[in-house]
N, C-alpha and C positions, 0 to 999 in steps of 0.2 A: 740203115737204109741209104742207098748214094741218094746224090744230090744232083739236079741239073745244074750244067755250068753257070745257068743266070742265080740260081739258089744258091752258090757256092762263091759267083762274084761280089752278091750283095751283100754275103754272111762275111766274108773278107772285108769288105766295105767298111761294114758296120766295125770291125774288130781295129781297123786300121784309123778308124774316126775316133776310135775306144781311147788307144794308143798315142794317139800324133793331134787329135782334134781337128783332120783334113775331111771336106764334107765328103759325106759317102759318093757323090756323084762325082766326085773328082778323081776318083780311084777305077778307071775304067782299063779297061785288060789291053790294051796294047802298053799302059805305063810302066816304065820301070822305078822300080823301087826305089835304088839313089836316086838316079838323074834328074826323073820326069815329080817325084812326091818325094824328095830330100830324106829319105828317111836314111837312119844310121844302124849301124849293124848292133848295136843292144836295144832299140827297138823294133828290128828286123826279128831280132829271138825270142824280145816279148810278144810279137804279133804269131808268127812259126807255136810258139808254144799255146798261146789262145786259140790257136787254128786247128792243133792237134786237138783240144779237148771239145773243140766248139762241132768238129765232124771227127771225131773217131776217129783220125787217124794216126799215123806215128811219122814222123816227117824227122829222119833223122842226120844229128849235125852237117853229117859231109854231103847232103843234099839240098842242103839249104844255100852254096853257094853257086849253087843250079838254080834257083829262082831269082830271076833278073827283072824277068817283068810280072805283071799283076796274073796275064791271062797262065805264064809257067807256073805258078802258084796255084789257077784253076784248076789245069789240069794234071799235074802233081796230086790234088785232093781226088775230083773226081776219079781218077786212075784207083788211087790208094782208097777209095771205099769199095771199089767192085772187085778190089783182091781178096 
């Protein structure tokens, strides 16, 4: 079943606090990834891979260097569940 964007921002939230231990509310969709939340790209792939199993979808490698920020991530998922 899709997810609305705020279901889908705070399901990331919570995966990205899972991974990094950055509080869920600091993880808001205009941030990027490196820049704005320091994150590194083998916790970028553990998160990508918790996000695949956490909404059903399949987020694959060569797309993942298309999610820069938190909200391209939303809808990246959102998209990929109503396909």
């Amino acid at each position: 079943m899709a997810q609305s964007e705020a279901e889908v921002l705070a399901g990331l939230a919570e995966i990205v606090n899972e991974e990094t231990g950055l509080e869920t509310d600091a993880v808001e969709a205009g941030k990027s990834f490196t820049d704005d939340l320091d994150i590194d790209s083998i916790s970028m792939m553990t998160i990508v891979v918790n996000a695949e199993k956490k909404f059903g979808v399949k987020i694959p490698d060569d797309d993942v260097k298309d999610l820069i920020t938190v909200q391209d991530a939303v809808d990246y998922i959102v998209k990929a569940q109503q396909a």
